[in-house]
C-alpha positions in Angstrom: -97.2 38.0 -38.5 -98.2 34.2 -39.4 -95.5 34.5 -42.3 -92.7 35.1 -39.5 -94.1 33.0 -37.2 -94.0 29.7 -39.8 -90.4 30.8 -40.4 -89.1 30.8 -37.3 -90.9 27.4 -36.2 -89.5 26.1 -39.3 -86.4 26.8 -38.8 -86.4 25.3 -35.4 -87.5 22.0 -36.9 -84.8 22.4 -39.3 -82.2 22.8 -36.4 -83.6 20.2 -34.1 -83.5 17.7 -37.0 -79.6 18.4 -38.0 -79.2 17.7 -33.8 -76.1 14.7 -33.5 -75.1 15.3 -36.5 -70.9 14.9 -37.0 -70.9 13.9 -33.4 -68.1 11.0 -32.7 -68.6 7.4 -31.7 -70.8 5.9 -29.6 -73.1 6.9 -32.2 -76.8 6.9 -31.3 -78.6 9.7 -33.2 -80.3 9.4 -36.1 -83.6 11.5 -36.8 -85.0 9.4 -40.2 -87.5 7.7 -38.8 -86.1 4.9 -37.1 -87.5 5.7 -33.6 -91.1 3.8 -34.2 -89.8 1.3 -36.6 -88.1 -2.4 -35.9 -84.4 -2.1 -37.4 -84.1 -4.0 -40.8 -81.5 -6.5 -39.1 -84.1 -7.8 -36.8 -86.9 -9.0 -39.6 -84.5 -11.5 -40.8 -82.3 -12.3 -37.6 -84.5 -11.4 -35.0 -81.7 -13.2 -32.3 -79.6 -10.7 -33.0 -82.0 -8.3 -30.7 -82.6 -10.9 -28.1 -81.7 -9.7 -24.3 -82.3 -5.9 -25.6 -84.5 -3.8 -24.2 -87.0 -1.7 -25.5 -85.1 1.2 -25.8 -82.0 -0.5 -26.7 -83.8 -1.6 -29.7 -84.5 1.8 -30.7 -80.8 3.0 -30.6 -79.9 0.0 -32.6 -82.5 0.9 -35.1 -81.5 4.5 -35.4 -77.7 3.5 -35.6 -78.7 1.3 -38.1 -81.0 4.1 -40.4 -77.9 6.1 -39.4 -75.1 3.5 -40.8 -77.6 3.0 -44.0 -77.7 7.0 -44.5 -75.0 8.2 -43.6 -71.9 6.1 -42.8 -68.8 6.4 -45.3 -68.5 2.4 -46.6 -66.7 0.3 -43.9 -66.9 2.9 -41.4 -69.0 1.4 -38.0 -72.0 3.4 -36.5 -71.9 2.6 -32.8 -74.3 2.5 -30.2 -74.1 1.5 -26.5 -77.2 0.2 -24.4 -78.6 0.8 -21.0 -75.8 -0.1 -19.8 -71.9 -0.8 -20.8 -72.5 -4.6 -21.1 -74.8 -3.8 -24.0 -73.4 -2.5 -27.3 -73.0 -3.0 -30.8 -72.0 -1.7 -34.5 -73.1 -1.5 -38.0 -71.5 -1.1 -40.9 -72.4 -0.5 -44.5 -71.1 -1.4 -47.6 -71.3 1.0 -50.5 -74.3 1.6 -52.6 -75.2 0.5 -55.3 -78.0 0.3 -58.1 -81.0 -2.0 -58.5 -83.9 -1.4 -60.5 -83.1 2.1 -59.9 -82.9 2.4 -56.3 -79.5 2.8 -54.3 -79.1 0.1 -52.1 -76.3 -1.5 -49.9 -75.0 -4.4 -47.5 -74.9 -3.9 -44.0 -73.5 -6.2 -41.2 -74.6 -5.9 -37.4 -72.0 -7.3 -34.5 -74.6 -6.8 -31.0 -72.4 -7.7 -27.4 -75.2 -8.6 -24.8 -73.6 -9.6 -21.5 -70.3 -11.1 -23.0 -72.3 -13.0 -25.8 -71.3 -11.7 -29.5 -74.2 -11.8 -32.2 -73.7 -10.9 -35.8 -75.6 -10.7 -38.6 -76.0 -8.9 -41.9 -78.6 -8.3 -44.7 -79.2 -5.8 -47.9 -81.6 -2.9 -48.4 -82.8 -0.4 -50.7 -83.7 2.7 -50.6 -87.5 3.8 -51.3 -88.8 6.5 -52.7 -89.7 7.5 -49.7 -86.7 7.8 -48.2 -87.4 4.1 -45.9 -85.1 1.4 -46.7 -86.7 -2.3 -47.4 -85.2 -5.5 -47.2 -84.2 -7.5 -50.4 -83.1 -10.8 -50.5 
């Protein structure tokens, strides 16, 4: 009885977490971890975030863990804010290797109330799965 019971509540998990996947743009689902963490972009530009709210911070940073996971090279993972005035994109570069760890370029362009910030940086990929800043 436990056996089946651990299956099937696994296999929810497994279902929830593939939720928003192949979904078409605005994009602003991403389940890597991204919901209690500051996007990358924001450490070294944090303008770029200014005027957002919290939650509009939060999709930015999951569009960005999104864009950094799973976005083809050049395509752009968008996201739109509380409201239509507030929206942005992200786009990655391809990967590739330093030190062993798969990393890649990736340039924000936020639209807050008619003003346009942009702003790029590089990360890597860690070993566990997180993706830190290099500079």
């Amino acid at each position: 009885m436990r056996h089946a019971l651990f299956i099937i509540l696994a296999g929810s998990l497994v279902l929830t977490s593939c939720t928003g996947f192949g979904r078409t743009s605005p994009d602003t689902s991403l389940t890597n971890g991204a919901d209690d963490q500051q996007a990358l972009i924001a450490r070294v530009n944090p303008t770029i975030t200014k005027g957002l709210s919290r939650p509009e911070k939060d999709v930015l940073a999951d569009a960005e863990s999104r864009a950094l996971n799973f976005a083809q090279a050049g395509d752009p993972v968008r996201w739109v804010g509380d409201n239509s005035k507030t929206k942005g994109e992200i786009r990655a570069q391809a990967t590739f290797r330093v030190g062993g760890n798969t990393c890649r370029k990736f340039s924000h362009v936020v639209t807050t109330d008619g003003e346009t910030r942009r702003g790029s940086a590089t990360a890597c990929r860690q070993g566990d799965d997180s993706w830190q800043l290099i500079t």
